[in-house]
N, C-alpha and C positions, 0 to 999 in steps of 0.2 A: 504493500500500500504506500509506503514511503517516496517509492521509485516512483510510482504512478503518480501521486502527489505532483511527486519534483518535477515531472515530464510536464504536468499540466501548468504548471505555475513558469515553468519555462518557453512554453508555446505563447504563453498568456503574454508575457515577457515581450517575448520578440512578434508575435502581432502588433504591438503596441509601438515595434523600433521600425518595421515596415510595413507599407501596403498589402502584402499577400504571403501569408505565412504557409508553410510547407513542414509543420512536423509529421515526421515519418522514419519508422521502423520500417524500411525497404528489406525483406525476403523473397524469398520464394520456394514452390513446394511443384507437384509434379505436375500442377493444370495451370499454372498463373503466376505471375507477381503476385505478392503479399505486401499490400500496405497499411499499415496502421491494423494488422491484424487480420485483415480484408483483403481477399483475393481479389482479384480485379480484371475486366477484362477494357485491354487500353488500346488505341486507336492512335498512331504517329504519324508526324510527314515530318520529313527533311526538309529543309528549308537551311541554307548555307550563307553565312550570316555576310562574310565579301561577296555574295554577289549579287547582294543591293545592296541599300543605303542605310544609315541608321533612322532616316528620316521616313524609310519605308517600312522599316520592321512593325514598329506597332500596329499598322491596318494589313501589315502580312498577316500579323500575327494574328490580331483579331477573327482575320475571316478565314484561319484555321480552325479558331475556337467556334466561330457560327457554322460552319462546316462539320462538325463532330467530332475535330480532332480532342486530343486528351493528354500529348505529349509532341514536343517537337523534339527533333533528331539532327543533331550537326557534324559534321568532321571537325578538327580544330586542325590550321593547315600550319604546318614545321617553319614550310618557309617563308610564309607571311609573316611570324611573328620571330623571327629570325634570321632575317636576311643578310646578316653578320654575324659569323660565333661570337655569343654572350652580351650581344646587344637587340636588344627587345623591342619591339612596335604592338601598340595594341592601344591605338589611337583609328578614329572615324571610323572606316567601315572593316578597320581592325579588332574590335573595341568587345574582346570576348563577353567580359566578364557583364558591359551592357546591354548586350545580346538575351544574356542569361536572366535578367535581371527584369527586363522587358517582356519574356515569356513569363517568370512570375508572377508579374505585373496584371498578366493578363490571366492567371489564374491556374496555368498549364505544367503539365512537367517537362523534364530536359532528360535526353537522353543522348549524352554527350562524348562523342565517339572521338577519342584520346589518336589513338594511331598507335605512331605516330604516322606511318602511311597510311595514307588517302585511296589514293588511286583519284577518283571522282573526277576524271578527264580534265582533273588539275597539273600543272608545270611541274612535270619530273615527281609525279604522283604525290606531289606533297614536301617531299624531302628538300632542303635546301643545298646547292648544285655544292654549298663548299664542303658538304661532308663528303664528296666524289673526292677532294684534295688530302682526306685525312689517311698520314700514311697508315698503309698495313689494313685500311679497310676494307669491310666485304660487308654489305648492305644484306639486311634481313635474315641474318644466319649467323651459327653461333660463333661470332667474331668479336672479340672482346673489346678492341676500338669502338665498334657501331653500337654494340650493349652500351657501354658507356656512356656514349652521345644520348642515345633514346633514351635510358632511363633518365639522364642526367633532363632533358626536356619533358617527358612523360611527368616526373617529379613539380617540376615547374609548371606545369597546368595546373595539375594536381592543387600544391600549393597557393595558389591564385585561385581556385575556387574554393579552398578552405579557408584563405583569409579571409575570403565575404561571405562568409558560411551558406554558402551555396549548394551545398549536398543536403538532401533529403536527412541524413542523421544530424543536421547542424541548424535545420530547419526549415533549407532553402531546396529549392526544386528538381533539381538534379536524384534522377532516380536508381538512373542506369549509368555503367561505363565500359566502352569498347576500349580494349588493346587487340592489336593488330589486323589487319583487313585482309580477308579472301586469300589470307597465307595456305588455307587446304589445296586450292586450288590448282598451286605450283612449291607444293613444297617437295613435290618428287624429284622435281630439279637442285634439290641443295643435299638429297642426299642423306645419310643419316644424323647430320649437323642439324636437319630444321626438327627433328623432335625435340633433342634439347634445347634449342632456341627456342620452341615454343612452351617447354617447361619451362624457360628462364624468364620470359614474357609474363605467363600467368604468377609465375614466383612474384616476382617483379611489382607486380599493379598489386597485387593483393598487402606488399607489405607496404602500400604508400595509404592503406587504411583509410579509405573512403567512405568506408560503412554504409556503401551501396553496392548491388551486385555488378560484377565485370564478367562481361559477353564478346565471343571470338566469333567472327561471320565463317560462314563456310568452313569449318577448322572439327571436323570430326571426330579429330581424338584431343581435342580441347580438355584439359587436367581439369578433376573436382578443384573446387566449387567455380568455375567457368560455366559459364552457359555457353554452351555453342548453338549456331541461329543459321536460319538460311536464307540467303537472296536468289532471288530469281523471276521470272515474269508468273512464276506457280509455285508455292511451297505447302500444297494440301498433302500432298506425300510424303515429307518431312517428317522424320523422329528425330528426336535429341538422344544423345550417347548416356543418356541414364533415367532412371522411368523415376528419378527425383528429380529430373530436371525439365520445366514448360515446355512449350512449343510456339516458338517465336519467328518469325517472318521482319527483319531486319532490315532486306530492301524488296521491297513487291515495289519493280519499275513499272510506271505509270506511262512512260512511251519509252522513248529511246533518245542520245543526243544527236545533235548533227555536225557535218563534216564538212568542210570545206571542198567543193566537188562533189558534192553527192546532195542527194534528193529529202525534202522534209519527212522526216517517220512521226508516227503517228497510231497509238492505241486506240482503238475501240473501245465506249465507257463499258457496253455489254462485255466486254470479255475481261475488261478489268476488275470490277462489280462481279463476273463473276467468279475472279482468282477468290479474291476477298473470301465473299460468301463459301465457296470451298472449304477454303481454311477455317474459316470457323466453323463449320460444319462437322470435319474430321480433328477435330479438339483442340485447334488454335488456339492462344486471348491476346495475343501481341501482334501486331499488325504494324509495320509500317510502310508511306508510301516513298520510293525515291524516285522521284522529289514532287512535292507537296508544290515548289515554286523552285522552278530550276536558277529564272533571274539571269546575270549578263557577265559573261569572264572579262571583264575590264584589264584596261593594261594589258600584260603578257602573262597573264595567267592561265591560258591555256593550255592544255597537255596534247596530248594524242600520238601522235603530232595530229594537225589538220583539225585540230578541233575550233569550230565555228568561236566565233565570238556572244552571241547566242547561245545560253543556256536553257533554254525552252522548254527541253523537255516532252511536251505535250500533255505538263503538268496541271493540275486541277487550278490553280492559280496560273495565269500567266507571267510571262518575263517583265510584262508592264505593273504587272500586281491586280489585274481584272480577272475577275472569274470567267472558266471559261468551261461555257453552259454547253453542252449541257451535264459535263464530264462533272463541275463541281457538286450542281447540287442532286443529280442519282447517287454520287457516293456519300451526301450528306443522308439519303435518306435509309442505302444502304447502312449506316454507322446507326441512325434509329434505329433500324429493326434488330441490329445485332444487338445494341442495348438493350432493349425490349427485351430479349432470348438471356442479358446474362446471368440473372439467379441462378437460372437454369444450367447453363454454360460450366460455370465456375465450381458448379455441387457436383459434380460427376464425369466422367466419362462418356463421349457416346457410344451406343449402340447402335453398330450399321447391322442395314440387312438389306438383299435386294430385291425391287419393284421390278422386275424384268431387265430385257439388256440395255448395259447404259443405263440404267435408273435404277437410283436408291435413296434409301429412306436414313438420316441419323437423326436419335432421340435423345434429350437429354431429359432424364427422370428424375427428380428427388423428390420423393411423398410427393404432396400434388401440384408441385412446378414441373413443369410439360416445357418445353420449347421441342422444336423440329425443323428440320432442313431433309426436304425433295428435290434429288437431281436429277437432272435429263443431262450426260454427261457426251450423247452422241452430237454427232455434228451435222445431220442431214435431215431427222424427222423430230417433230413434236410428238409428245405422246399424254395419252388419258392415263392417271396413273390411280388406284385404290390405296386408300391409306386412312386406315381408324375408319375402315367405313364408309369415308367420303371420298371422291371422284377431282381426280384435279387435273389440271392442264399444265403440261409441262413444256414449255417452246423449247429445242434442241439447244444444247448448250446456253443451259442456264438453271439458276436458282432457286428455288420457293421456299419463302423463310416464314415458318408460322410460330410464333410466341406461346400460343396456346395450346399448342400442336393440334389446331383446329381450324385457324384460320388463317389464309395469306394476307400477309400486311405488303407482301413485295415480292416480284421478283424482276431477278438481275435482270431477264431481256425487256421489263415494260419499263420506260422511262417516262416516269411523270413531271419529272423537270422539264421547265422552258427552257430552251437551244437557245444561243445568241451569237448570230454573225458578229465578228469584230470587221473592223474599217480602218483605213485610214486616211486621215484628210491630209491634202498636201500645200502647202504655200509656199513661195520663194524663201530662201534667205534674208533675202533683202526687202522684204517685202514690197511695195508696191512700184517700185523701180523695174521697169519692163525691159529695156534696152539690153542685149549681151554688154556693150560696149560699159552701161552706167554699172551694169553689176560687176565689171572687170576693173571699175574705177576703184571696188571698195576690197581689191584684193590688194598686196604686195607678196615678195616673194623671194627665194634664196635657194640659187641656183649646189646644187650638194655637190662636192669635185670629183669627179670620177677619180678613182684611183686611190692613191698614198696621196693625205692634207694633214696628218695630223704627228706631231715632235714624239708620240708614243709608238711610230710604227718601228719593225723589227725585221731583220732579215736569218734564213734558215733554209737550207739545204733541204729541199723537198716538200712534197705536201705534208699539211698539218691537220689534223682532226679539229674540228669546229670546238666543242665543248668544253675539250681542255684547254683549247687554248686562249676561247672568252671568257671561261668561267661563267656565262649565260649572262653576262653585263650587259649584254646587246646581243637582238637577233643577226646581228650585221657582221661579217669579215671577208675583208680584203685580200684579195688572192694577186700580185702584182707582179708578172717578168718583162724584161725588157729582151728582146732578139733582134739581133743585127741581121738584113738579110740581103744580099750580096746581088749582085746584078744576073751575075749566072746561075741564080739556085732555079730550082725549080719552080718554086711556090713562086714565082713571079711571070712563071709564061703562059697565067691566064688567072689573074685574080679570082675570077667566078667560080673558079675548080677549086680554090684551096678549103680543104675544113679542118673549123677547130673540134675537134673531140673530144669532149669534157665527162669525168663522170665523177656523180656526188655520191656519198652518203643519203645527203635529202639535208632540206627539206624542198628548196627551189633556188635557184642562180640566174644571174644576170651577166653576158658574155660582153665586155666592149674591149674592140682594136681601137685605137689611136683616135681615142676617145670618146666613139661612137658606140651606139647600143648596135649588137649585130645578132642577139639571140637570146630566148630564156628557154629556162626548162622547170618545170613543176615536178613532185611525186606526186602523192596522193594517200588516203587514208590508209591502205590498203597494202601499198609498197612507197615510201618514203624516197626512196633512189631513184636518182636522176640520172639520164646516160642521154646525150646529146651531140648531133652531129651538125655546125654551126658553119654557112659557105661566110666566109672572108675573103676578103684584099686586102693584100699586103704591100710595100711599097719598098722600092730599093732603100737601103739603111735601117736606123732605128722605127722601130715597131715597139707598143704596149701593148700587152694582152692584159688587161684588169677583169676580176671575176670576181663579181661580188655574191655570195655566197650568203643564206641567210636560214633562220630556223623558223619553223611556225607552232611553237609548244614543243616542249621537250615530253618525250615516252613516259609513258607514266603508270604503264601495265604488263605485268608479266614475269618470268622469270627472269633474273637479273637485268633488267629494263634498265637499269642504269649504266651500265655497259654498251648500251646503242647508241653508236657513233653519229656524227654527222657532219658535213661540209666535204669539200670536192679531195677528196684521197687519192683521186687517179683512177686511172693514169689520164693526161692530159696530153694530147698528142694533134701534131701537126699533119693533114695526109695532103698528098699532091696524090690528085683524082686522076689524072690524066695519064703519069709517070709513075703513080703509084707509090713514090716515096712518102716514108714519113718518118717523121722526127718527135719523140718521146719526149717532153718537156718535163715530164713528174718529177726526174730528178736534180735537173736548175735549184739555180741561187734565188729562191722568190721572198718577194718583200709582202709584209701582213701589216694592215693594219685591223686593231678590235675596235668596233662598232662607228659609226658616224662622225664627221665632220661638225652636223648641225646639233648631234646628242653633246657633243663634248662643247657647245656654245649655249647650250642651252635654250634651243630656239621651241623646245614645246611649249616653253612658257608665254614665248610671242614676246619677250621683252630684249630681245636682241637690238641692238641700233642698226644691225647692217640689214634690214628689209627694205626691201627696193619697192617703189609704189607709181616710179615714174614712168619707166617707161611701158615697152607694150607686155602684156600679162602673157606669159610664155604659155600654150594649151599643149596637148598632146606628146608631152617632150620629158624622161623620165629624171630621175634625180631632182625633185625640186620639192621645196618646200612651200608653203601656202599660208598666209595666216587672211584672218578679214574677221569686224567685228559686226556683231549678229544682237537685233533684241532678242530674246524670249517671245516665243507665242504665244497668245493673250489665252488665256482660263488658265484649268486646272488638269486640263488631259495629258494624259503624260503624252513625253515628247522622244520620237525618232530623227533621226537625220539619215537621210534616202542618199546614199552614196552611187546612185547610177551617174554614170560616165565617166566614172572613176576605174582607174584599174587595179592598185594593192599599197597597202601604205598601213600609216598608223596616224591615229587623230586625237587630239588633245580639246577640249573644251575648258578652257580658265586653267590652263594646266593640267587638268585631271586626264588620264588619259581612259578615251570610253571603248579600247583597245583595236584589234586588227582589221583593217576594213580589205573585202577581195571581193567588189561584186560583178568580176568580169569570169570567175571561178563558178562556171555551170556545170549542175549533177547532167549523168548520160539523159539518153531521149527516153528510154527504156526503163520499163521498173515500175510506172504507176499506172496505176488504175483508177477511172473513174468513182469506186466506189471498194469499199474493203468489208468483207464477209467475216463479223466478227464470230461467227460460228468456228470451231478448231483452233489449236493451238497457235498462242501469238508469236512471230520470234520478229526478230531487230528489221530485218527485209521483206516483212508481208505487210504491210501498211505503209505506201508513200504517198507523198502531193511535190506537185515544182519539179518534176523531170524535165531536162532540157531547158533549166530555167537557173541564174543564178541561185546559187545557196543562198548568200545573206545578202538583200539589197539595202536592211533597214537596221540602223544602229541605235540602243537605248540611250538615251541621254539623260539622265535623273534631274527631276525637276529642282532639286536641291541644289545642283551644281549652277543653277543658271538663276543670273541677276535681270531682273526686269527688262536692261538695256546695257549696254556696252561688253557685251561677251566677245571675250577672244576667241577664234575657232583656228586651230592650227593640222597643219596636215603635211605627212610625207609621202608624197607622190613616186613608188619607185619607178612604175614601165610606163607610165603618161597618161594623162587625163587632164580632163576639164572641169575645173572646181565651181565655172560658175553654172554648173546643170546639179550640185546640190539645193536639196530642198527638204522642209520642215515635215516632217510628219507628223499628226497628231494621232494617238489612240483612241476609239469610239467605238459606241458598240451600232451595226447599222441596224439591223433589226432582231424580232424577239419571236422567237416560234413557238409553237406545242404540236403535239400529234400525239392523242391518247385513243384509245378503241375501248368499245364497252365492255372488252375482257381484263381491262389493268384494274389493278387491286385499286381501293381508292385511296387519297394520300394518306401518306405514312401518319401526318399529324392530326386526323380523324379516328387514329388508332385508340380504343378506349377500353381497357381490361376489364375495368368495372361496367360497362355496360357494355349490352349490344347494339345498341343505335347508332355510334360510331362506325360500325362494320356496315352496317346498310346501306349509307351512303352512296352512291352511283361514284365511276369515275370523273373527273373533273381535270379539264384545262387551265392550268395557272399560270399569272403573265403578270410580271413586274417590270416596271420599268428598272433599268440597277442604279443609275442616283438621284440623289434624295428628292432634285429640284423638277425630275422627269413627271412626261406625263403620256399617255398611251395616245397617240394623233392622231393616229389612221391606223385600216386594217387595207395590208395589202393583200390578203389571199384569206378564205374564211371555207370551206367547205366538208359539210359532215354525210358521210355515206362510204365511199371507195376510194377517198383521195389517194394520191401516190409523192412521191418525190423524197425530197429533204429541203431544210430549212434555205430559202433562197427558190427553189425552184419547187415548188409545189404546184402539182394538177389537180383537177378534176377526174376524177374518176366516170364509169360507166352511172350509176348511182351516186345521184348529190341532191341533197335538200337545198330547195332556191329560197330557202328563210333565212340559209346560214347566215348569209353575209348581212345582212339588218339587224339578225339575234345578236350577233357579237356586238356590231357596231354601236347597237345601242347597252352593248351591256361594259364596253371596258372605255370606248373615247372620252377623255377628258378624264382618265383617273390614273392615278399612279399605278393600282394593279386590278386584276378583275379574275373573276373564275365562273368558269362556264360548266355546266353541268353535262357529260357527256350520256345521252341518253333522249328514244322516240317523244321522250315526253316533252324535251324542249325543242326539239326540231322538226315532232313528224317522223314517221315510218319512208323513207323514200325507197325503200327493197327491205322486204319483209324478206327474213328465213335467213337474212347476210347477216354477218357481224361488222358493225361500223365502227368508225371512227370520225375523229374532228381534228381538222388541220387548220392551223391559224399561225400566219404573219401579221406582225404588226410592228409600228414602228412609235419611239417615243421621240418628245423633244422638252427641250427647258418650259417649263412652266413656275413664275414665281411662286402662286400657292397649288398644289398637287389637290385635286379632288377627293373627296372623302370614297375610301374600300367598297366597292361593287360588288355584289354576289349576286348570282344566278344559278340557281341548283335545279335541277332537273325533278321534280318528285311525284 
């Protein structure tokens, strides 16, 4: 009683010293967390705190918590917060321990994934490039340098959230902690060194005394008391390596990232909605999604290599921080009904048994709490299934979730969520300035020197590997020889015959003779190496061949990943086409210079004195820099900057940099499809959009970083473009749909355990405008009977009631939201013996005061 006492007098305590207190005894037992004594069954998204803003977190975070979540999930990145051995950052959108502080704010747990690797299609998977220089090291394996380091940083997180007593045992929110990431996966590769490095791991975290539990991803022979967890687009299959330890889902990917050169991926909510429901089903309670809000790799924080700047994801939140419909709110209402199921849930184990092929039944019993989940786990038919008696409809690949184990409140394939097309609006730069000539008045600019500019550069017998020898200071290195070539050589009895033959490591090069651009070469996601055959003319005497050589994120995955080279290794070779001769350059006297001319001036910041404004604005022409100042666009929608006619560079906004821009880098013709059949299994290349189309043409710019007026915008233009065809993009949503049939369960939140009148209900069309000031203006498309399509392009059907479009009109214009009752009573029989449905576009706009809540129920 004493203890108990003391605990309560010490909650009381630190309520009183913050906003959102967090006492908890964090365990666990073989079905759940254990908190405060209380199994639990909890709901996560990742959301990764650099890749937004600190200004954006609290409405991240928020419309996690209106979404269902119950915990957020982070990586903490090495070299973010150490970009110099034993000197620390963890300012702006560094700012951990604010991060953490702001989810408890919001009422939420943290489940705070240590590492120290990442992976997370971050730069060099997390690690920072100068433990690659510490001698004697060997990364992720049992090396007693790299043990050192990691713990010596693991310690330091650690320590930092226990000074702000930030762990669940100290009262603050932190529930969970990950060491080490998706080591099961390549730990065959280190041989019998990674067991005991993974012993020394879990030794390790356990004695820095968190007095929360630590969990290892993918890591199957993960030591007691470890919890090991599984990621994947599916973990209903999943057991944990002891029948004392949960069943947890650590990352259920929510789409896929994208790549520079390759086409937009894209999950279906049906098939994610129905990973989810699976997993609880076959005895889940931890769930999380990666990523909740993928958000924007700023800077050079990109890994891959070739990974986008765009973190997208095709997460429930978008990179803008808008929800995105109709993926957010099915999986809010998915998260109800699992609630709803968890007394149940948490009291027992289920009992599967099977309804026929492809269909089963699992129960969760304790005395007279009932929950149930009915699968139809085929991929091509619906089926009628019996269970307790009653007759149920099961759509192929998908979920029935009944609480009572009597009645469906949901399933995965009926989405009672409104759909919302996003948009975006575009404006000039410069806004109402029309001329090319006036918008080219407001640039200046700084020609970058091809070649060797800078008193740091170095000379060295052969090629150099990229990595080592930038130490990742800059994507940029100078490859520079000088060749004398003779009247009588060969290369000189037909300029157009000679080529230069270049090959890299990767990630892409830029070729110039005698100081002209005369050739690039790209890798790509898939193969990173470059091998290039480049015609040149050469000229009697001195000749420079400069290669500038550059990285697009460093590897950030896999067995020794840090060990992948980059930059042009050879051989580099001279061929005369005609005579056949060639000449080996690999092993020449060549001069390096590490990173830019305008990096080491300091010109991202736009505060250099040598920007030229006078004369004529160079277009098309590579190596140049760009600065020109920009207001803000007027509201509050967040803001892109549309980099078409640009070809590859890096851009700075007030300094900050809003990272890699490449929007001349188009995925193949090949790979998408009109439409994607979330029926069968998901993987990373069955759902695409933008084949044949730039990867990223639209850069985030966080509304925080930009002053009302006089923004500096800075750009490094490498292979040539034209800066004055940027333009502003604004984020909006264009229109708001539904399409519900009179077979969908009704919504989730007419769910009423205590009575049955909630369950009677008819299904219903629900339509909000998403902010606050909106109002519903028009109905572009209205039709209940056989409509068809999707949101944007909806038909008429064979069968359509000609009342539809008047019933809506008058039941939602002029209000912030409306609901329509789906069902013959409100619209009329238009084909008896059919099962209908009702499809509705509509579109909102600003209205100062929002009309008062409309309802229309069918009864």
């Amino acid at each position: 009683m004493r203890g108990t006492g003391f605990l309560l007098v010490f909650c009381w305590v630190l309520g009183l010293l913050a906003s959102t207190s967090f006492c908890g005894n964090v365990t666990y037992d073989h079905r759940a967390l254990v908190i405060d004594g209380k199994r639990r069954v909890l709901i996560s998204g990742s959301i990764h705190y650099p890749r937004s803003t600190p200004q954006m977190w609290p409405d991240l975070i928020q419309k996690s918590k209106d979404g269902g979540l119950d915990v957020i999930e982070t990586y903490v990145f090495w070299n973010l917060h150490e970009p110099v051995r034993n000197q620390y950052d963890f300012e702006g959108r560094k700012d951990l321990v604010k991060f953490v502080k702001t989810v408890a704010d919001a009422g939420l747990y943290v489940h705070l994934r240590i590492g120290p690797y990442a992976c997370a299609e971050w730069n060099y998977g997390g690690f920072p490039v100068w433990l690659h220089f510490i001698p004697g090291i060997q990364f992720r394996t049992d090396n007693e340098p790299f043990k050192a380091e990691m713990k010596r940083f693991t310690a330091k997180i650690v320590d930092l959230m226990q000074q702000e007593k930030l762990y669940a045992s100290q009262g603050g929110p932190i529930i969970l902690s990950q060491i080490e990431n998706e080591y099961g996966n390549v730990a065959w590769a280190y041989g019998p060194a990674a067991k005991s490095y993974i012993n020394w791991a879990a030794a390790m975290a356990l004695s820095l005394d968190t007095g929360v539990p630590w969990v290892m991803c993918q890591q199957a022979d993960a030591p007691d008391p470890i919890i090991n967890t599984c990621n994947g687009f599916y973990c209903d299959q999943f057991k944990p390596n002891s029948n004392k330890k949960p069943k947890m889902w650590t990352e259920n990917w929510s789409g896929w990232f994208l790549s520079f050169g390759g086409p937009v991926p894209y999950r279906p909510v049906e098939d994610l909605a129905f990973a989810v429901a699976r997993f609880f089903q076959l005895g889940g309670t931890f769930q999380n999604y990666y990523m909740y809000h993928g958000g924007t790799n700023f800077g050079r924080t990109t890994g891959g290599p070739f990974i986008s700047t765009s973190y997208d994801y095709d997460a429930p939140i978008d990179e803008y921080g808008i929800l995105r419909q109709p993926k957010w709110g099915h999986l809010k209402d998915v998260h109800k009904a699992v609630k709803l199921c968890e007394e149940a849930l948490v009291g027992t184990d289920p009992t599967v048994t099977s309804l026929g092929q492809n269909l089963e039944a699992a129960v969760y019993k304790t005395g007279s709490v009932c929950a149930a989940f009915l699968a139809n786990v085929g991929t091509q038919s619906d089926a009628t299934v019996n269970f307790n008696g009653n007759s149920y409809r099961l759509p192929a690949w998908s979920v029935s979730i009944l609480p009572d184990c009597k009645n469906v409140v949901l399933n995965t394939a009926k989405i009672n969520s409104a759909a919302m097309i996003p948009s975006f609006s575009h404006q000039s730069l410069k806004g109402n300035i029309d001329s090319s000539e006036a918008l080219g008045s407001g640039w200046s600019w700084i020609n970058e020197p091809v070649g060797i500019s800078k008193d740091d550069a170095f000379v060295k017998l052969g090629l150099l590997e990229q990595i080592n020898t930038t130490a990742d200071k800059s994507d940029y290195l100078w490859y520079s020889l000088g060749i004398e070539i003779k009247s009588d050589e060969p290369f000189l009895e037909d300029g157009s015959q000679t080529v230069l033959h270049v090959e890299s490591l990767g990630h892409a090069l830029h070729a110039f003779t005698n100081g002209k651009l005369v050739g690039s070469g790209k890798g790509n996601s898939g193969n990173a190496k470059v091998s290039e055959d480049i015609p040149i003319a050469l000229v009697t005497g001195k000749n420079k061949i400069d290669l500038l050589s550059l990285t697009v994120g460093l590897q950030n995955y896999g067995a020794f990943f840090d060990k992948t080279g980059a930059g042009i290794t050879g051989p580099v070779k001279l061929k005369g086409i005609k005579n056949g001769t060639t000449v080996d350059l690999s092993s020449q006297e060549w001069t390096y210079q590490v990173g830019l001319k305008g990096e080491e001036l300091g010109l991202p910041s736009g505060s250099s004195s040598q920007w030229d404004s006078k004369s004529t604005l160079p277009k098309n022409q590579p190596l140049i820099w760009y600065k020109t100042k920009f207001d803000a666009p007027a509201g509050s929608d967040p803001v892109a900057l549309d980099f078409t006619g640009l070809g590859k560079g890096e851009a700075w906004v007030n300094g900050q940099s809003i990272g890699r821009y490449w929007p001349v880098y188009a995925s193949p013709n090949s790979g998408c499809a009109g439409s994607c059949n979330y029926r069968g299994p998901y993987g990373s290349s069955k759902c695409l959009r933008n084949c044949g189309k730039p990867s990223q043409t639209l850069y985030h710019v966080p509304r925080s970083w930009l002053q009302s007026s006089g923004n500096t915008l800075v750009l490094f233009e490498e292979i040539g473009g034209d800066p004055t065809k940027i333009s502003f993009a604004t984020r909006q949503i264009g229109s708001l749909c539904s399409h519900v049939s009179e077979s969908h369960p009704s919504p989730i939140d007419t769910w009423n355990t205590d009575s049955t009148s909630g369950r009677k209900l008819r299904p219903t069309v629900l339509l909000e405008c998403p902010s606050p000031g909106q109002v519903i203006s028009s109905i572009k498309f209205a039709s209940f009977g056989t409509p068809s399509g999707t949101c944007g392009g909806y038909s008429h059907g064979q069968c359509s009631s000609r009342r539809a479009l008047s019933i809506v009109q008058k039941a939602c214009i002029g209000s912030k939201s409306c609901s329509i009752g789906v069902s013959v009573n409100t619209f009329g029989d238009p084909c008896k013996g059919v099962t209908k449905s009702l499809a509705v576009e509509a579109s909102c706009t600003e209205r100062s005061e929002a009309s008062s809540k409309t309802s229309l129920y069918g009864v």
